[in-house]
C-alpha positions as CSV (number, residue, x, y, z in Angstrom):
1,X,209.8,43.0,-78.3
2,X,207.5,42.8,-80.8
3,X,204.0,42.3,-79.4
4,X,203.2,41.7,-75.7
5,X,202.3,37.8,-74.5
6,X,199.3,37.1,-72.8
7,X,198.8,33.9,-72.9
8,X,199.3,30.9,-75.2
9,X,197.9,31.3,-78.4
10,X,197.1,35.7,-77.1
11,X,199.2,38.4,-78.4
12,X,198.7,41.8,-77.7
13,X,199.2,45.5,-79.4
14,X,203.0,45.0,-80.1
15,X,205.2,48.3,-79.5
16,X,206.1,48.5,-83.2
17,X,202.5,48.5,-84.8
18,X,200.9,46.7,-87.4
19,X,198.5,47.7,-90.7
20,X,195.7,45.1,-90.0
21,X,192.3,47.0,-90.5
22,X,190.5,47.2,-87.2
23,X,188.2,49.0,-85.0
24,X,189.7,49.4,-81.7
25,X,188.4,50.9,-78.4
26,X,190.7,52.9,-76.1
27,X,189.8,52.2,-72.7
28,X,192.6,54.4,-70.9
29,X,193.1,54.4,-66.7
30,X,195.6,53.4,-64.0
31,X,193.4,50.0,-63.0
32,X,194.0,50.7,-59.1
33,X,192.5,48.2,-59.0
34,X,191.0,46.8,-62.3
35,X,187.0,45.8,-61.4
36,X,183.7,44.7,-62.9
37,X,182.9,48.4,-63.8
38,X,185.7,48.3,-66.6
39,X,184.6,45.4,-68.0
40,X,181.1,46.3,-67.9
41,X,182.3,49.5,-70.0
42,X,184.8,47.2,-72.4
43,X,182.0,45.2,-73.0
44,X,179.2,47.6,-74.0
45,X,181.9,49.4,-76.1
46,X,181.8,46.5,-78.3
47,X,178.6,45.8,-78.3
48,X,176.8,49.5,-79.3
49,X,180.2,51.0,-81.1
50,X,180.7,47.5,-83.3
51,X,184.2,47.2,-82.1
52,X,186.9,44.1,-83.1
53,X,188.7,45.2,-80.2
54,X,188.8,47.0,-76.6
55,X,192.0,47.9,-75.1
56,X,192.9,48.6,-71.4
57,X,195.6,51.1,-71.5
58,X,197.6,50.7,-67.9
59,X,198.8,53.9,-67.7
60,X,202.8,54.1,-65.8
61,X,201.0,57.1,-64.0
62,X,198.3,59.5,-64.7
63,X,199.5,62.7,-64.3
64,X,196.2,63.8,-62.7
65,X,196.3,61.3,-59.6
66,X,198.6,61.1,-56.7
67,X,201.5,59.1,-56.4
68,X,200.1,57.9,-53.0
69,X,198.2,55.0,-52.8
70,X,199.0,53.9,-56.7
71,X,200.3,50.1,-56.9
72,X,203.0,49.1,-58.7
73,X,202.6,49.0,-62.4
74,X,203.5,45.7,-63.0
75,X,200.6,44.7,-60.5
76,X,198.0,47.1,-61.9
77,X,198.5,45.4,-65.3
78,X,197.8,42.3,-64.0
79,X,195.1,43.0,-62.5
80,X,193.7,44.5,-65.9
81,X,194.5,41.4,-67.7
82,X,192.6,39.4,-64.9
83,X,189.6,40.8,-66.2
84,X,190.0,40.6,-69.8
85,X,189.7,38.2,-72.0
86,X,193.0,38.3,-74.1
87,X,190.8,38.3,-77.3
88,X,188.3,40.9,-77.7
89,X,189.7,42.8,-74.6
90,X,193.1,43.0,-73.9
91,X,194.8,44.6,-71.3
92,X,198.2,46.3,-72.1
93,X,201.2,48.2,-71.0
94,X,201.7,50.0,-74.5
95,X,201.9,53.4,-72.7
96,X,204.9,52.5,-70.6
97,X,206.3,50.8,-73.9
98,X,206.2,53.5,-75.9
99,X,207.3,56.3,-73.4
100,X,203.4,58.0,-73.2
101,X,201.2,59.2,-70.0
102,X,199.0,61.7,-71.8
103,X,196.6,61.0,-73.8
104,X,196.5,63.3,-77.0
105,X,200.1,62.4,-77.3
106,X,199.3,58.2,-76.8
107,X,196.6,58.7,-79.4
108,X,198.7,60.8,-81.7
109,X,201.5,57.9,-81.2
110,X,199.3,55.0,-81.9
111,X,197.8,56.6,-84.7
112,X,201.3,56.5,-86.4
113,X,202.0,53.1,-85.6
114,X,198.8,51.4,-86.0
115,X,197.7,53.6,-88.9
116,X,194.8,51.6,-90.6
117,X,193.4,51.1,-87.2
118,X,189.9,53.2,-86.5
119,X,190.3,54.1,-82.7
120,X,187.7,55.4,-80.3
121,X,188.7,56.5,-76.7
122,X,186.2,55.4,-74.1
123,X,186.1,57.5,-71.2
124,X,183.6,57.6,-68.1
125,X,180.8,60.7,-67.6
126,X,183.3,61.5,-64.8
127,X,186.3,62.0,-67.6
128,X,184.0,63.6,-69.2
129,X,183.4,66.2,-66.3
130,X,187.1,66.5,-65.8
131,X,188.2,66.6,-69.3
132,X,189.5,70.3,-69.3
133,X,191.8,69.2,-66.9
134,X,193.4,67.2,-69.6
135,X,196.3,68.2,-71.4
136,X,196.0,69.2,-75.1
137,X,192.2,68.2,-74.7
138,X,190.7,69.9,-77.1
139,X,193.2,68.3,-80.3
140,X,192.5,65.0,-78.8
141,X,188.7,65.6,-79.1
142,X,188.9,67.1,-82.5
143,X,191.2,64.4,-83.8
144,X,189.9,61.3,-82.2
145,X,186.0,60.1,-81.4
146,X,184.7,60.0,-78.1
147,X,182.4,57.4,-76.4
148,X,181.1,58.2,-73.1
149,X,179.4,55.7,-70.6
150,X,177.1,56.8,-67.7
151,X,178.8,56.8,-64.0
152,X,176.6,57.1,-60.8
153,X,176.2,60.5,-60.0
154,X,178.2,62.0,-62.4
155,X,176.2,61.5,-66.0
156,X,173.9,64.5,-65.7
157,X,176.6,67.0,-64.4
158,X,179.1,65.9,-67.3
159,X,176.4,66.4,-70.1
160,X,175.6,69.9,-68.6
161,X,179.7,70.7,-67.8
162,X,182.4,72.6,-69.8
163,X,183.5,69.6,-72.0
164,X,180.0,68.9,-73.1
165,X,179.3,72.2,-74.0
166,X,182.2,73.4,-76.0
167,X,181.9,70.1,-78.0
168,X,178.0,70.1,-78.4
169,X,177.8,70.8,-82.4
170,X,179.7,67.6,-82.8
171,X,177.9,65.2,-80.0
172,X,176.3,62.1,-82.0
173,X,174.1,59.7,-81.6
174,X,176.2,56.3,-79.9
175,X,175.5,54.3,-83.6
176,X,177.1,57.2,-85.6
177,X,180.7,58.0,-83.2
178,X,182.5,55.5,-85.0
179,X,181.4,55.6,-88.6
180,X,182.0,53.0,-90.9
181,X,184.2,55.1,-93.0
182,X,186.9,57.9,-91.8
183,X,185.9,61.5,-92.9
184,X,187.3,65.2,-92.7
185,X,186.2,67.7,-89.8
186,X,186.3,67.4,-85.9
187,X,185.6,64.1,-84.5
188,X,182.4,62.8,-82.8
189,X,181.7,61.9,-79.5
190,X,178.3,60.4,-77.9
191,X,176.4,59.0,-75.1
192,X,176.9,55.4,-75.3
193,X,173.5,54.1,-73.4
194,X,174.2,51.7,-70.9
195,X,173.3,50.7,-67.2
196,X,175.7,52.1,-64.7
197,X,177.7,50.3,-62.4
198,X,178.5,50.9,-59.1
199,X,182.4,49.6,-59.3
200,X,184.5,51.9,-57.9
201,X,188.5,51.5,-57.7
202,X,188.5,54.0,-54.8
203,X,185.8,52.9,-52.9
204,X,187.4,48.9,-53.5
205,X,190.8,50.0,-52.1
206,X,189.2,52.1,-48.9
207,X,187.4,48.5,-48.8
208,X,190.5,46.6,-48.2
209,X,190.1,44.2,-51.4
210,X,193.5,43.4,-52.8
211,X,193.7,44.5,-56.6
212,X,194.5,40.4,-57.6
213,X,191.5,38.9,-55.6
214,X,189.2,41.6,-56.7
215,X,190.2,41.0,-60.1
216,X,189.9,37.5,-60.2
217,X,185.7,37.8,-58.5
218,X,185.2,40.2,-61.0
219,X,186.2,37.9,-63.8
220,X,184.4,35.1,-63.0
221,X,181.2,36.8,-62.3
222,X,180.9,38.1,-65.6
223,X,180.1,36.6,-68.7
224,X,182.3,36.7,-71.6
225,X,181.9,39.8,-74.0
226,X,179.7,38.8,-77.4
C-alpha cells in the first residue's frame, strides 16, 4: 500500500514516504471519540503555525490510557476522518502502518520517511501537564517543535508544571515555533493563542454519544478550515 484512500480524488500520508516540501502538523490521540475540539485545534494549527497540512494520528493504543472503554481502531479512525476534511486535515492510521505507539519513536520514523517535510506536533495544555509521563520526552522535545493549545482548566497549571519549566529557555512566541527555515539547537515550542473548547472525548462517551454520530454533528457544524 502506498498511500492510504480517503476518498476520490484524497490520498493520504502513504506508509512509504514521499520528498514533497511541506509543513505538516502532528495532531497525535486515540480519537475515542474524534469531536469538534480536535478540529477546532487542527484548524487554528493552520491558521497561526502557516501549515500545508494537519494530521490526525489514530493511535493503535496509547500506552498511557486503558484498554477499557477504547473502541476498535478501525472505528476510531473513522470517526477522525468524519471530521476532517481529507485536504488540509487528514485523518490517518500511519502509526498502526508503520508499527509505532510512541511518540518520539513515530516522529523519529516519519522524519526518515518524509524527510523534506517540516513537522510540528500539536499537543493540548493537558499533554503538556502530562508530558513527563511520556516516553523519551525530553529527545522528542529537543528534536521536534511544539505547539500547545489552551484546554479548560488545564492551561495555567501546564505553563506553571514540570514540562514547562524544564523547557522554558526554548518557549517562543506561536509565529516563531515553526520557522521558515530548519536551524541547529533544541527545538521550539509555544503557546498557540486560541479560544478553548469545551469538547471532551471523555465527557462525550459518559454522555452516551456514539463516536460515528458525534462525528458526523461535529462535522457539519463547523466550517471548513481556511
Amino acid at each position: 500500500m502506498a498511500a492510504e484512500q480517503l476518498g476520490p480524488g484524497r490520498v493520504g500520508p502513504g506508509r512509504w514516504g514521499d520528498r514533497r516540501r511541506r509543513r505538516i502538523g502532528l495532531l497525535g490521540g486515540s480519537f475515542n471519540p474524534a469531536h469538534a475540539g480536535h478540529r477546532h485545534v487542527a484548524q487554528q494549527a493552520l491558521r497561526a503555525l502557516r501549515l500545508d497540512q494537519v494530521w490526525l494520528l489514530v493511535s493503535p493504543g496509547n500506552p498511557l490510557k486503558p484498554v477499557s472503554g477504547m473502541a476498535p481502531f478501525a472505528q476510531r479512525l473513522a470517526s477522525a476522518r468524519a471530521i476532517a476534511d481529507g485536504v488540509r486535515i487528514l485523518a490517518t492510521g500511519i502509526e498502526a502502518s508503520i508499527g509505532q505507539r510512541y511518540s518520539a519513536r513515530t516522529l523519529r520514523r516519519l522524519s526518515r520517511l518524509f524527510p523534506r517535510a517540516r513537522f510540528v506536533w500539536i499537543i493540548g495544555a493537558d499533554n503538556l501537564a502530562q508530558l513527563p509521563r511520556w516516553r523519551q520526552w525530553r529527545s522528542l522535545a529537543a528534536r521536534t517543535p511544539m505547539a500547545v493549545l489552551p484546554r479548560p482548566g488545564w492551561t495555567r497549571p501546564a505553563l506553571h508544571g514540570a514540562a514547562a519549566s524544564t523547557l522554558r529557555r526554548h518557549r517562543r512566541p506561536a509565529g516563531a515555533v515553526l520557522p521558515d527555515r530548519e536551524g541547529g539547537g533544541h527545538a521550539a515550542w509555544g503557546l498557540i493563542p486560541a479560544r478553548e473548547h469545551p469538547a471532551s472525548a471523555t465527557a462525550l462517551r459518559r454522555s452516551g454519544n456514539g463516536l460515528a454520530s458525534h462525528a458526523a454533528r461535529g462535522h457539519s457544524a463547523l466550517a471548513p478550515p481556511p
